[in-house]
C-alpha positions as CSV (number, residue, x, y, z in Angstrom):
1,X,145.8,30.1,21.6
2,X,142.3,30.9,20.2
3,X,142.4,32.0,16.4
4,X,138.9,32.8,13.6
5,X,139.3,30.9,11.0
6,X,136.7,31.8,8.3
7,X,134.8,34.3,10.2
8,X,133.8,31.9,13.1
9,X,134.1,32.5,16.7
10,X,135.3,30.0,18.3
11,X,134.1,29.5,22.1
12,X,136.8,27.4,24.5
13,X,134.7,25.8,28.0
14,X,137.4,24.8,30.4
15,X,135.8,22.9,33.1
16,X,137.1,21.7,36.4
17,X,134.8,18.6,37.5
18,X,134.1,17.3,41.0
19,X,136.0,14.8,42.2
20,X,138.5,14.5,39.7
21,X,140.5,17.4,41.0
22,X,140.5,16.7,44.0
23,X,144.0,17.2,46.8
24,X,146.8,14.7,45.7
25,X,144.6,12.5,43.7
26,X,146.1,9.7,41.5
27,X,144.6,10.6,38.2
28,X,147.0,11.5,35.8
29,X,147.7,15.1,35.1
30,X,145.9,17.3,32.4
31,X,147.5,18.1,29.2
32,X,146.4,21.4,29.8
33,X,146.9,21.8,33.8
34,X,149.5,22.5,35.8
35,X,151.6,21.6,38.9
36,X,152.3,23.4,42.4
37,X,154.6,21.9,44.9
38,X,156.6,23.6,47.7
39,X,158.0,23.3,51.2
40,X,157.0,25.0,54.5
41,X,159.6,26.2,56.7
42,X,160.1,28.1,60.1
43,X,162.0,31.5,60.6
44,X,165.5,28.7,61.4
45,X,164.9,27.1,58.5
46,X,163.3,24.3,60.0
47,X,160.8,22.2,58.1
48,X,156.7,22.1,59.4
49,X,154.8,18.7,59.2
50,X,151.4,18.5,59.5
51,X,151.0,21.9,58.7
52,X,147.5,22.9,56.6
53,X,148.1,24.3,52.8
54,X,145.2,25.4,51.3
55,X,145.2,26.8,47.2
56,X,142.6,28.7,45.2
57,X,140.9,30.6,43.0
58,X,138.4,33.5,45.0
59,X,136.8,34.2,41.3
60,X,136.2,30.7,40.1
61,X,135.6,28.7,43.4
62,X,138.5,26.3,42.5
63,X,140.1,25.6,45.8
64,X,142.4,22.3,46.8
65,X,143.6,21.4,50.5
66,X,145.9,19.3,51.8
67,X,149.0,18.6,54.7
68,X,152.4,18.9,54.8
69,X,154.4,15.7,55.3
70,X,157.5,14.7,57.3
71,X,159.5,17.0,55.2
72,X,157.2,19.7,55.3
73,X,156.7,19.4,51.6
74,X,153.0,20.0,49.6
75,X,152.2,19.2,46.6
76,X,148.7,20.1,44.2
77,X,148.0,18.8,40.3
78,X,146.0,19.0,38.1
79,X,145.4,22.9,38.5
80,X,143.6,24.3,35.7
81,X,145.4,27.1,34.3
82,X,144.8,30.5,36.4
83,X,146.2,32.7,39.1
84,X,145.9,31.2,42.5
85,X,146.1,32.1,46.3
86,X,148.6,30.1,48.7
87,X,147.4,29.7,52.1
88,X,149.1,28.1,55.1
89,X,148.2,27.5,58.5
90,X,149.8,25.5,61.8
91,X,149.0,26.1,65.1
92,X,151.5,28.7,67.1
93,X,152.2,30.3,63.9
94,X,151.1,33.2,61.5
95,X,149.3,32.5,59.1
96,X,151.6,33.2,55.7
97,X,150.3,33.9,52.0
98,X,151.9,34.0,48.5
99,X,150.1,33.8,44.7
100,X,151.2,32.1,42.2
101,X,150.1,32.3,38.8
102,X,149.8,28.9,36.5
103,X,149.9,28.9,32.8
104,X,152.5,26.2,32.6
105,X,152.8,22.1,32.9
106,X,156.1,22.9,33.9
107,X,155.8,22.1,38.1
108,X,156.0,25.5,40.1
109,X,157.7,25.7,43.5
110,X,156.9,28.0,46.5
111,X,158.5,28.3,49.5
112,X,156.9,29.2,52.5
113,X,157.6,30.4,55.7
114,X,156.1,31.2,58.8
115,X,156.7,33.0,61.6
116,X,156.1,32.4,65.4
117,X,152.9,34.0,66.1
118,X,152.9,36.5,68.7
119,X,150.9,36.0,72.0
120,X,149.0,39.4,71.6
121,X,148.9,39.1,67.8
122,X,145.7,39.5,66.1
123,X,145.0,38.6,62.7
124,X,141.5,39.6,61.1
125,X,141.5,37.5,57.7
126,X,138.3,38.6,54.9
127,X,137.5,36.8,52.0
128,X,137.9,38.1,48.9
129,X,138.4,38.1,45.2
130,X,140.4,41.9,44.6
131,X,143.6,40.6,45.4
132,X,143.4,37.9,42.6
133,X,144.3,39.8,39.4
134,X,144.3,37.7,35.7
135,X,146.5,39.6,33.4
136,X,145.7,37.3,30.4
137,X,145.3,38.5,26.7
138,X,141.8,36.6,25.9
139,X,138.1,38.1,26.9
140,X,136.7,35.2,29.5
141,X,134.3,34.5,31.7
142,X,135.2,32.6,35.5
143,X,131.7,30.9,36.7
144,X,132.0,28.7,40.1
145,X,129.2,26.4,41.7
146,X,127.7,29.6,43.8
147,X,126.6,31.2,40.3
148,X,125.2,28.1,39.1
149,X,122.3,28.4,42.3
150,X,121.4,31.8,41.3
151,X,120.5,31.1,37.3
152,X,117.0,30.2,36.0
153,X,118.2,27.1,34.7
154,X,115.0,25.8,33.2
155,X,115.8,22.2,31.5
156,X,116.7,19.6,34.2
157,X,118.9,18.1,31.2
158,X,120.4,21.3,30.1
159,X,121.8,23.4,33.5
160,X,125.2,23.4,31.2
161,X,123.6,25.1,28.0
162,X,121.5,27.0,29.7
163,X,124.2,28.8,32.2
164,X,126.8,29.2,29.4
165,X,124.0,31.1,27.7
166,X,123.3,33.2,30.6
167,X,126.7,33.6,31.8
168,X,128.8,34.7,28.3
169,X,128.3,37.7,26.2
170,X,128.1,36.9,22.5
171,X,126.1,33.6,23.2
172,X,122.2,33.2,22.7
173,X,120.2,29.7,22.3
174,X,118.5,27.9,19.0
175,X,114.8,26.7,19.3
176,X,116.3,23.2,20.5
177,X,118.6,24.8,23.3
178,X,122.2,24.6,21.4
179,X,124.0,27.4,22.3
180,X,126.0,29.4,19.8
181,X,128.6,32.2,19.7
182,X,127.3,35.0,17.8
183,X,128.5,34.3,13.7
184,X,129.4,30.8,14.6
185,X,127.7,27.1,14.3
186,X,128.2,24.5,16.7
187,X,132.0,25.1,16.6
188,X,132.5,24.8,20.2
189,X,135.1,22.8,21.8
190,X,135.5,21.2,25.9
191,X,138.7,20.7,28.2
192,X,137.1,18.9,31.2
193,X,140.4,18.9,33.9
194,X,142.5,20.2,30.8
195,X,141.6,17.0,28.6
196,X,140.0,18.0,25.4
197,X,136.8,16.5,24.9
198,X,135.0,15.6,21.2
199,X,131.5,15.4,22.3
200,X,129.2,18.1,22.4
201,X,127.6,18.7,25.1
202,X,124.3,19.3,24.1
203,X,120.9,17.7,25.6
204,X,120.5,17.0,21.5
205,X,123.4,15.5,20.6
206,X,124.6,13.4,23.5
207,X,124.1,13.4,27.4
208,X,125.1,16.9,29.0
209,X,127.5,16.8,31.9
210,X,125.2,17.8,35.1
211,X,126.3,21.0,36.9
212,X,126.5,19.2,40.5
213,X,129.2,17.9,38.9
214,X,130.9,20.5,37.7
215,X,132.8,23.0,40.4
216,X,133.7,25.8,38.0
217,X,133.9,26.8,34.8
218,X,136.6,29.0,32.3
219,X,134.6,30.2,29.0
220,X,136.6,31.7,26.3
């Protein structure tokens, strides 16, 4: 929860970084992420191993992958807190969809299951972000790695100010390439994976995170 206290807006940049979120990693979870885990079946009841489970975010880019094992359970961490898109595939069956929306550390469970495909079935499958609706009571901004190509970043050492600025309403640059929120100064505070983060990041105060390692971003 995001409050003003003393007039000053107070700007939130959730960040999911590469590598560290990646599929069943080891890291330890995010005080501000959450947990998906779940089980693939077949119409009988019967469990699916091996089969693939894909979750993620059409507006942000945030996407994880990973297999069912022997007991045709899944599991994802470390999900930054949004609405996601449950994907499973395995060969000689329909592919099956569900959403599931994370705003909790409390671990969520889905249960999938999938049905035989049929020999003349055909299945046309578009990507797309309309079905992925964020009912949340804060304005924000969802920026992924394919916006980051498109901006005219111009400091080598400052792709994170410089897309924040271009990306959020409300937010315009100093002479020295801070960014600020409109009425505020240098009150700005980082989650990177859900773990608040002291430093600023700011090519003047300490070393900016670079945006190739950085696959999206939640500004509030």
């Amino acid at each position: 929860m995001h409050v003003l206290r003393n007039a000053f807006v107070c700007l939130t940049i959730v960040l999911c970084v590469v590598g560290v979120s990646g599929g069943n990693s080891a890291t330890a979870q995010s005080v501000a992420s959450g947990t998906v885990d779940g089980s693939v079946v077949d119409p009988t009841g019967a469990v699916i191993s091996g089969a693939k489970v894909e979750i993620r975010n059409p507006i942000t880019g945030y996407q994880q992958t990973t297999t069912t094992d022997s007991s045709g359970t899944f599991r994802f961490t470390n999900l930054p807190f949004n609405i996601y898109h449950i994907e499973v595939t395995q060969q000689g069956f329909s592919t099956a969809a569900q959403d599931v929306n994370v705003r909790t550390t409390v671990p969520i469970s889905a249960k999938v299951m999938l049905s035989v495909a049929g020999i003349t079935e055909s299945v046309t499958v578009e990507a797309a972000g309309a079905d992925i609706v964020e009912n949340v009571p804060f304005a924000h901004a969802d920026i992924d790695t394919s916006t980051f190509s498109k901006l005219p970043t111009l400091t080598p050492g400052a792709g994170l100010s410089d897309t924040i600025v271009m990306s959020v309403p409300g937010v315009v640059a100093d002479s020295n390439g801070f960014f600020h929120p409109l009425g505020d100064h240098a009150q700005t505070s980082f989650q990177i994976d859900g773990q608040p983060i002291n430093d600023q990041q700011s090519k003047v105060f300490s070393t900016q995170l670079p945006l190739n390692a950085i696959q999206s971003l939640e500004l509030v």
